[in-house]
N, C-alpha and C positions, 0 to 999 in steps of 0.2 A: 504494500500500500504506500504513497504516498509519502506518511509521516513517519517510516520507517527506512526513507533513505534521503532523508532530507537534505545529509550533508554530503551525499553523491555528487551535488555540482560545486561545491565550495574549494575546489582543488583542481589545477591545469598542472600538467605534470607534460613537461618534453616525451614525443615517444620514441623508443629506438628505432636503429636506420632499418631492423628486421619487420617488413611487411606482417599485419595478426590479419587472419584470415576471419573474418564476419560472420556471426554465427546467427542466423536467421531462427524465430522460432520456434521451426522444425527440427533446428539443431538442436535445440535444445533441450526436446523429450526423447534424443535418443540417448540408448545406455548401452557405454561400451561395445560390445559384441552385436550388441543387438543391428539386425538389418534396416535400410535408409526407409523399406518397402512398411516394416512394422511401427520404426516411428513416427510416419507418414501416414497412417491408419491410424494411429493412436490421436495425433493433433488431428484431424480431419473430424474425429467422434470426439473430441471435446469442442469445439470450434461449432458443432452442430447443435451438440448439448447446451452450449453457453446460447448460443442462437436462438436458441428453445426457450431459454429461461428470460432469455430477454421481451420475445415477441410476446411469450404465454404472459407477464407480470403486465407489460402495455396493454395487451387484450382483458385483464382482470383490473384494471387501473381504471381502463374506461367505462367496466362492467358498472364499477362500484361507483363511480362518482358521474352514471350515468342522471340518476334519479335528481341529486342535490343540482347537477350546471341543465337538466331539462327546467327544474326549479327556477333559476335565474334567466335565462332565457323567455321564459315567462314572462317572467317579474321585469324584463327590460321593453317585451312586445305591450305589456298591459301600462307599464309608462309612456309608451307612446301613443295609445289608442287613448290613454286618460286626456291628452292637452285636446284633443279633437269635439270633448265631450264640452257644452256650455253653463250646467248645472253649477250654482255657487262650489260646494264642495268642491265638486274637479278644478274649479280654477282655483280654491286655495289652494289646492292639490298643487298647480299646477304651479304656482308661486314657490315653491319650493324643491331642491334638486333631488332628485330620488338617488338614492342613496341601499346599495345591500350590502351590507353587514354580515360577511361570510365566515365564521365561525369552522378554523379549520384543526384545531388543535397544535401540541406542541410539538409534533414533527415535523420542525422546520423543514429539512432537506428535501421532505415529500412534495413541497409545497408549490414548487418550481413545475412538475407535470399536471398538475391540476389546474395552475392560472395559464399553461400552454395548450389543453384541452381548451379551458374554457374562451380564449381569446380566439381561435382558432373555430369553433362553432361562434363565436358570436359573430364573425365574420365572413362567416357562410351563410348565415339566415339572420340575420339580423342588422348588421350595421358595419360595411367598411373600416368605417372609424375606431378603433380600437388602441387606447394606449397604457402599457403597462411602465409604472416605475416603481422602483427600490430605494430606499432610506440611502444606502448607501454612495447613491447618485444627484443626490437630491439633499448636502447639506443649509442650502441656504433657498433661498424662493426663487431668485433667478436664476440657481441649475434645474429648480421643479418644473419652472416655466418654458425655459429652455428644452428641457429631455420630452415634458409635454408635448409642445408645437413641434418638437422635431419627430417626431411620433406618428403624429396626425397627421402632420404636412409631408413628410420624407424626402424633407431638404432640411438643410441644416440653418439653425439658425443663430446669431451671434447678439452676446447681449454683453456690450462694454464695460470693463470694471470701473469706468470713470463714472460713469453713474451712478455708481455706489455708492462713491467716495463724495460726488458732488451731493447726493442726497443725505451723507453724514456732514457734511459741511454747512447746511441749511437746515440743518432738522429736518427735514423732510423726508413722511414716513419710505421705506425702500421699493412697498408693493405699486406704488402711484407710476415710480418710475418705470416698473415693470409693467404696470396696466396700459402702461403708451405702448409698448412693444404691442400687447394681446391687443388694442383698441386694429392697429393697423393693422396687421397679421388676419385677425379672425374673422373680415365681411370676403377677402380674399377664400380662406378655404371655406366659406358660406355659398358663394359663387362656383365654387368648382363641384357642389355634389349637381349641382344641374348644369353641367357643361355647355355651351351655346346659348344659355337664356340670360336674360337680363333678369337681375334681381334687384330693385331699387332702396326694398326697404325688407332683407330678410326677415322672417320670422318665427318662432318655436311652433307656430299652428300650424304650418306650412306640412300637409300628409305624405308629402316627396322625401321631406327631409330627414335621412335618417340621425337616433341618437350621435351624440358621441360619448361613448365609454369610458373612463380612466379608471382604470385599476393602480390601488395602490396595495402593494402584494404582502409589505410586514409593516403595518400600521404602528405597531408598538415601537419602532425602531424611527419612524420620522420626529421630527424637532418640533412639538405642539406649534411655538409659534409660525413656524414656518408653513403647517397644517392650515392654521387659523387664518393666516393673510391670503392663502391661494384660494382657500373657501370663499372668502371675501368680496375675490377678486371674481370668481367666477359666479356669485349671488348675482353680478351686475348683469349678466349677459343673458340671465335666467329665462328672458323673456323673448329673446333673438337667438337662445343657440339651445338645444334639447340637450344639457348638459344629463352627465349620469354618472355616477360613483359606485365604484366594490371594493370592501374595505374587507383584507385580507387579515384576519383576528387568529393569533397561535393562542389567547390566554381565557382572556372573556369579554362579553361584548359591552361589558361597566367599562372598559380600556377606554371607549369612546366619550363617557361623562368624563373620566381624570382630562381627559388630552383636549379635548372643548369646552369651553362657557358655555352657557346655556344663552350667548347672543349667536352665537356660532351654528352650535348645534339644530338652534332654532329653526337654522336655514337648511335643513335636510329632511325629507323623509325618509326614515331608515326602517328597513324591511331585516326581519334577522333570518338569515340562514345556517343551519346546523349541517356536516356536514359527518360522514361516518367515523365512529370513532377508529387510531391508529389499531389499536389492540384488536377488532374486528378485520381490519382492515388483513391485518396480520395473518388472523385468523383461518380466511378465507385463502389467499397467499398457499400458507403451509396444507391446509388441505388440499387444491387443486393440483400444488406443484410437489410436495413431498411426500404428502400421506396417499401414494396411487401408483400401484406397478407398471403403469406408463412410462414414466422417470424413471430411468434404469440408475443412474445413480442415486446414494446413499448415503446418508447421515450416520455416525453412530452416534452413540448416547450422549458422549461427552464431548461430542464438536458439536450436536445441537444444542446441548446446553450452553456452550460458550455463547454459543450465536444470540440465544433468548437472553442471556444475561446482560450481553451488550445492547440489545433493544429495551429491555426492562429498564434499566438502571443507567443510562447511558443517554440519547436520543430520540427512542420510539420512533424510530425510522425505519420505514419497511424496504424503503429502498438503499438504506444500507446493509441490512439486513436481507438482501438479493447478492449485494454487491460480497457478503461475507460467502454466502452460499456459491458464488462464481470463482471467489479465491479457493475454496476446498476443492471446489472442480476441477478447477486449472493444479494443484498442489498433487491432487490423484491421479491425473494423467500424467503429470509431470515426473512424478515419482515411483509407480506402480507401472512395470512394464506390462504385468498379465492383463490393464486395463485397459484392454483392447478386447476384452471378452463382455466387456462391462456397456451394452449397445442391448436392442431390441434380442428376441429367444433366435429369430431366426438370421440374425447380422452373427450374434456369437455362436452358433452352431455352426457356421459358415467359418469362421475365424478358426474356431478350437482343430477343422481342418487343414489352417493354413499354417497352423502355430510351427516351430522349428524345432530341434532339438534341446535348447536350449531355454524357448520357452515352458515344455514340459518338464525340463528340468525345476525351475522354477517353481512349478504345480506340486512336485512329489516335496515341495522343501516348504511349502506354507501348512501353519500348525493346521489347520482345518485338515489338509489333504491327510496329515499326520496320521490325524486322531482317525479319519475313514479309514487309513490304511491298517491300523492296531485295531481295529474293529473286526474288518473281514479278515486279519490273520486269527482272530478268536472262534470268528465263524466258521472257516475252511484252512484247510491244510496250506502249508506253508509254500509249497509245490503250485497249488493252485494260484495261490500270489504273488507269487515268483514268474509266472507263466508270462506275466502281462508284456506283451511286446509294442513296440512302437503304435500299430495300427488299432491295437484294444486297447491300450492306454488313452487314445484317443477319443475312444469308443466310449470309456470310462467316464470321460470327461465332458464327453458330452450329454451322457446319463445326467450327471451331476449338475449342469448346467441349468437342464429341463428342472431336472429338482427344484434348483433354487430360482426360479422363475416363478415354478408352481406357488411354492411359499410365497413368495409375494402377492403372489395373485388369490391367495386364501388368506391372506395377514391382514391387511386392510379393510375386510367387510366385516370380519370378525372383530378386527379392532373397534368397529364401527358400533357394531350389535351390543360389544359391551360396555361400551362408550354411554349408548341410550340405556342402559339398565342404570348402572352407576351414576349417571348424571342426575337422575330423578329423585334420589335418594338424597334425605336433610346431611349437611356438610360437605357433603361430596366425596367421600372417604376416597375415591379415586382420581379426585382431579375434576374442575368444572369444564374443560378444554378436553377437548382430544388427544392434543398435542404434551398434556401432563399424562395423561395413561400412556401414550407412547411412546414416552420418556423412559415409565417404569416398566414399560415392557422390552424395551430393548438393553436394558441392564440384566436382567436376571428374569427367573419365571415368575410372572404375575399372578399366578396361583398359588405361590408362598407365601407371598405376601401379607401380611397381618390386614390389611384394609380388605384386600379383595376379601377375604373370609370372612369379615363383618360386614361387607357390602352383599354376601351374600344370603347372610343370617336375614339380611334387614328386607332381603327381596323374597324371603321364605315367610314375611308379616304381609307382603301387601296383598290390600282388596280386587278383591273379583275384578271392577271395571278397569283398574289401576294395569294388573298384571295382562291384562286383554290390550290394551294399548301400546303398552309396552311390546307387548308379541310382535301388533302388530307393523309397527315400527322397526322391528327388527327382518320380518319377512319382506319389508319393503327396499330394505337395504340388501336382500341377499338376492330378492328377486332380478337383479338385470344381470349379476355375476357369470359371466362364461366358464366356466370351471365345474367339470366331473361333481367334487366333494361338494360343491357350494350349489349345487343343482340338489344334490339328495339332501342336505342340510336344509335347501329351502323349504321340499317337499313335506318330509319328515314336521317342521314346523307349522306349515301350513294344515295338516293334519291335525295337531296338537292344540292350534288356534280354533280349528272348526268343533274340536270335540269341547272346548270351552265354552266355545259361544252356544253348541249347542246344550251345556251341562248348566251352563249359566241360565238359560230362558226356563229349562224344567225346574231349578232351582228354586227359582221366584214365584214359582207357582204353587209349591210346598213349603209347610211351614218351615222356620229357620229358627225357632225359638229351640225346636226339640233335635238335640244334639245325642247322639252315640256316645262313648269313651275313645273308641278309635276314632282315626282320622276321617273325618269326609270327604266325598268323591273329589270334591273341589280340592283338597289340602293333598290329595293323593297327586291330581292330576299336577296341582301347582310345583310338586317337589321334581316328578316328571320333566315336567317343563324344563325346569332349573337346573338340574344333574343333565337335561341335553345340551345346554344350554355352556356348562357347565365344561362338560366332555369338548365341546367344541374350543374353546376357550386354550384347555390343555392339548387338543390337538393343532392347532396352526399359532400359536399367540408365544411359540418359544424364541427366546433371543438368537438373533442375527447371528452372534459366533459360532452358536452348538450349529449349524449349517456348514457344509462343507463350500470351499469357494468363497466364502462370502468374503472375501479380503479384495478379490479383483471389483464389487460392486461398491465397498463400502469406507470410507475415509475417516481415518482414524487420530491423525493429529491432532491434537485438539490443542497443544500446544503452539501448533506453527501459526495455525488459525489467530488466536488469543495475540502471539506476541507480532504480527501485522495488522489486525484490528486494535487493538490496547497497543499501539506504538509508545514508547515512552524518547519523544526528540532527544532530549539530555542526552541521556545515556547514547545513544547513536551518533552525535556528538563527538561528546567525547572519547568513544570508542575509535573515531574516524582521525582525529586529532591524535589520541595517543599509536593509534594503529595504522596507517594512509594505505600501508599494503592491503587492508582486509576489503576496501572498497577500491582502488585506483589499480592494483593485480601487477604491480610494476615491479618485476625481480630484483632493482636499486632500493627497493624499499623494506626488504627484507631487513628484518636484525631478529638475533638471536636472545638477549638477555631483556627485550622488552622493551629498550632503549628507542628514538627517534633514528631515520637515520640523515648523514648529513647532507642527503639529497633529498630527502622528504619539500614538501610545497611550506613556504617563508611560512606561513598560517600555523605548521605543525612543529614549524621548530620554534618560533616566538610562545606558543602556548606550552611546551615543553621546557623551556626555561621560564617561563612566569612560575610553574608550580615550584622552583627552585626560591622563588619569593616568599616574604612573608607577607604581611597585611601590606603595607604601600612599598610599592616597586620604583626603583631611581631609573627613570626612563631612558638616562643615558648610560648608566651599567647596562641595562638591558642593551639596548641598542648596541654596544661594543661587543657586549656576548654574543649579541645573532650574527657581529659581522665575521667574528673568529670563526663561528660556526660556516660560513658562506664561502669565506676565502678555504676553509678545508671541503667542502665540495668543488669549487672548482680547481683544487689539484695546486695551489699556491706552497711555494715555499716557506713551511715556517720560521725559517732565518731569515728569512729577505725582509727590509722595512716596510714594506706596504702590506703585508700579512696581516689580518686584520684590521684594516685603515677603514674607516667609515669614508665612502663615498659616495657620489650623488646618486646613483642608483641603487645602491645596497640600503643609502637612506629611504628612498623612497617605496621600495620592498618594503622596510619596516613599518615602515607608515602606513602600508596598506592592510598589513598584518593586523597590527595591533587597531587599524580601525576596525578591521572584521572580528574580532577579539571583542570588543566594545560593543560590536552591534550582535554579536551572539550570547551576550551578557555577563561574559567572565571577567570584565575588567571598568571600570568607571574612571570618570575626573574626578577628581577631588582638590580642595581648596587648601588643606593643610600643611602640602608642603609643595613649592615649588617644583615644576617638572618629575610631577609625581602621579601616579595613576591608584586606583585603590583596588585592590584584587576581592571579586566578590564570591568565587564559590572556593570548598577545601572536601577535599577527599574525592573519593570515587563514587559512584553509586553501584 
């Protein structure tokens, strides 16, 4: 990621006169031995995969925040159909800017495809005119004014800083001077939605004329005053231009009383819109794309949890939360050569064909294949598994493939079915998410469980109508499964369902007061139920490792993950500073005791002698030290007089050092002693 090679560009290193041959990256998923033909199929099925994950999250992006931008769209066509109406109401109405209030929660990073959605549809069916801006762009009212018009207009427009400064020399407020810009500018792009016609005296009645939009994307992050003078400025026009606002809200929509007066605000009619929450959003995400044997790749337990822990506590960002899921991607092809078998049933059975000898070798050395192979030497003679030659070994492996396809393909409905039992139940003993049951389900069997056995107890109490819904909620879920085992499991249940429903209707018709000592049909049938229910559970719901193969599907670092998402810069840093060889690959940069070497980049040797300092550093010791150090890189005499002489370019080296020293934070000015710097960090981390 990103903040995990920060200090990659911070060092220009000469390179030698030997030509490095460019490693493209195809090159790069190959291993050793392996053929150009296997890691060329290896990148080709990640590059598809990632492709996948990208198109499916935009197609689930626009699913979900289909409902909330049809909402606003609305809400933009019904303000313009309002100025047309003559009723007192609509032209209060109308006297004021409409204004929606989009309530999008605190995942900022999300927030960027949702206002390119909606700008995007607002300019297909509703109004050309479309402009978004950001706080960041927009510190004072004439960059707001500015990025506006140039937005709307798509020409650039220039707004003098003497203006500025003339209107702080008069006291005169800053927006007036900027409302001459908008006074001139705006009969001009009024005139151009009606190309060829003369407009003498435009107007907001005008049925031709479409809104114009301004999205303002992180509301919380513009300067109120600046907010307040642009409002201001655009109340004037109210009645000649069909002004319209979307205020992009991460926190809540009170944000809008703190950052306006109630003269301000007055001037708006503001609509709220709610928009899905991230955690749903999330939700949705992981079931489409993780929880579904479609998606040949795989999470295990403890790289999903990483991933949740960084969206939980972190950002609540689902599209970094994509972005973590595409780095494990890229991490298992990259490192897993057998992940080439890791593609649809009938790509890897075509493959496990093509695999080499050295691929198979690979197969017989991962623990899964291990434990299969100590299995069938318990079941059959040693002779008989001995036997296995190149072409059955094959044969083998492609058995086991199917295997672990099937599981997949029986793991998920079933996850599903006990998902809706467990979830219905008070606390939730298993998780209110899906996504927490198949958490604990791919750690260990979910049937040992202490919760699953009181979620069971607790489904051995519920009512007649209770347990009837639940069935059939779950035959609805096994009902579209393509699968042998999940065909007769539907069957079987749908039977179990019919004799309830039908043991239920005769039930009601007989007393219920008068009870037996044994069980009732009902309590017999219910336990029935539940021990099938039950069985199923213990048949497909075992974790991912007890499965043979499961190493070429499934990604298991959870480590590499964690330390490229939780980048920690410092330390990258300083690791790059005390180390230049671990990032720059330069054989001169080599040393052995730890030590800089004295061709390392001016940056690593000034920051190698600063830790030689205590609290304030005499800048001209330092400076004499780097030059010693410079003149013994380039191969100087140290008897000769100029041998460490500070010169006008070894000074200016320095200087540039020790500024980048300064802007990376390890060093400040300080006042206390002359030509002195004051060193701000100590130790390693």
């Amino acid at each position: 990621m990103s903040t995990s090679s920060v200090s990659k560009g911070c060092f220009v290193f000469k390179p030698s006169a030997k030509k490095k041959k460019t490693l493209s990256l195809e090159d790069h998923f190959s291993h050793g031995c392996e053929s150009a033909e296997s890691s060329e199929k290896r990148f080709k099925l990640c590059q598809d995969l990632w492709d996948k994950i990208k198109s499916d999250t935009e197609v689930l992006q626009d699913d979900l925040n289909r409902k909330i931008l049809d909402s606003l769209l609305d809400f933009t066509r019904k303000c313009s159909s309002t100025r047309q109406l003559s009723d007192w109401a609509s032209q209060m109405r109308a006297s004021e800017i409409p204004t929606a209030a989009l309530v999008l929660g605190v995942n900022v990073p999300d927030h960027d495809m949702t206002f390119q959605s909606l700008s995007e549809l607002l300019q297909q069916s509703v109004t050309p005119h479309v402009a978004s801006v950001q706080a960041k762009e927009c510190g004072a009212l004439k960059h707001l004014m500015k990025r506006v018009l140039e937005r709307l207009m798509g020409t650039d427009v220039t707004v003098d800083d003497e203006e500025e400064e003339e209107a702080e020399q008069t006291s005169t407020p800053l927006h007036k001077s900027v409302d001459f810009h908008l006074l001139n500018i705006f009969p001009v792009f009024q005139k151009s939605n009606t190309p060829g016609k003369k407009r003498s005296s435009p107007s907001r009645d005008d049925p031709q004329q479409p809104p114009v939009v301004i999205i303002f994307k992180d509301l919380e992050a513009f300067n109120p005053k600046v907010l307040q003078d642009f409002i201001l400025i655009c109340s004037r026009y109210i009645e000649r231009l069909p002004l319209m606002f979307i205020f992009g809200i991460a926190t809540s929509p009170s944000t809008i009383q703190h950052m306006l007066p109630h003269s301000v605000s007055s001037l708006l009619c503001i609509e709220l819109f709610q928009s899905l929450s991230c955690t749903q959003h999330l939700a949705t995400v992981i079931d489409q794309l993780i929880l579904t044997h479609h998606f040949p790749f795989k999470l295990n337990a403890k790289v999903l949890q990483v991933l949740m822990s960084i969206f939980l506590y972190h950002d609540f960002s689902v599209r970094n939360f994509i972005k973590g899921l595409q780095l494990a991607l890229l991490e298992h092809f990259h490192s897993q050569p057998l992940s080439v078998l890791c593609c649809k049933k009938k790509d890897a059975l075509l493959n496990v064909m093509q695999l080499s000898h050295s691929d198979l070798e690979r197969i017989r050395n991962l623990p899964s294949f291990k434990r299969y192979r100590n299995t069938q030497l318990n079941a059959h003679t040693s002779k008989e598994s001995n036997a296995l030659g190149y072409f059955c070994f094959q044969e083998v492996c492609q058995k086991l493939i199917k295997g672990l396809h099937k599981y997949h393909k029986n793991y998920y409905p079933v996850l599903r079915c006990l998902h809706t039992l467990t979830s219905s139940l008070p606390r939730y003993p298993l998780g209110k998410q899906v996504r927490e049951l198949h958490l604990i389900c791919l750690e260990k069997n979910v049937w040992e469980n202490e919760d699953y056995q009181t979620a069971m107890k607790l489904l051995r109490m519920l009512a007649k109508d209770e347990l009837v819904a639940l069935l059939q909620r779950c035959v609805e879920i096994l009902q579209p499964v393509k699968s042998k085992k999940m065909k007769n499991a539907f069957l079987q249940l749908t039977d179990l369902l019919s004799i309830h429903m039908k043991l239920f209707s005769t039930l009601l018709e007989m007393n219920e007061s008068r009870r037996a000592k044994k069980l009732s049909p009902f309590e017999v049938l219910r336990n029935e139920a539940l021990e099938f229910l039950d069985n199923l559970v213990k048949s497909h719901l075992s974790p991912p490792e007890s499965h043979t193969l499961n190493e070429v599907c499934y990604y298991t670092s959870s480590a590499t993950v964690r330390r490229h998402l939780n980048a920690t810069p410092r330390t990258s840093i300083q690791a790059a500073l005390n180390s230049p060889y671990y990032y720059l690959q330069n054989d001169r940069l080599k040393t052995v005791d730890g030590s800089v070497s004295n061709s390392a980049p001016d940056i690593c040797i000034a920051y190698k002698l600063h830790l030689e300092c205590g609290r304030l550093i005499n800048l001209y010791d330092w400076l004499e030290a780097y030059a010693t150090v410079v003149s013994a890189a380039e191969g100087n005499n140290p008897d000769s007089d100029n041998y460490g002489k500070v010169e006008e370019v070894k000074h200016a080296r320095f200087i540039r050092a020790v500024s980048e020293l300064e802007f990376l934070g390890f060093i400040k000015s300080t006042k206390q002693k002359t030509d002195h710097v004051a060193r701000l960090t100590w130790g390693g981390c």
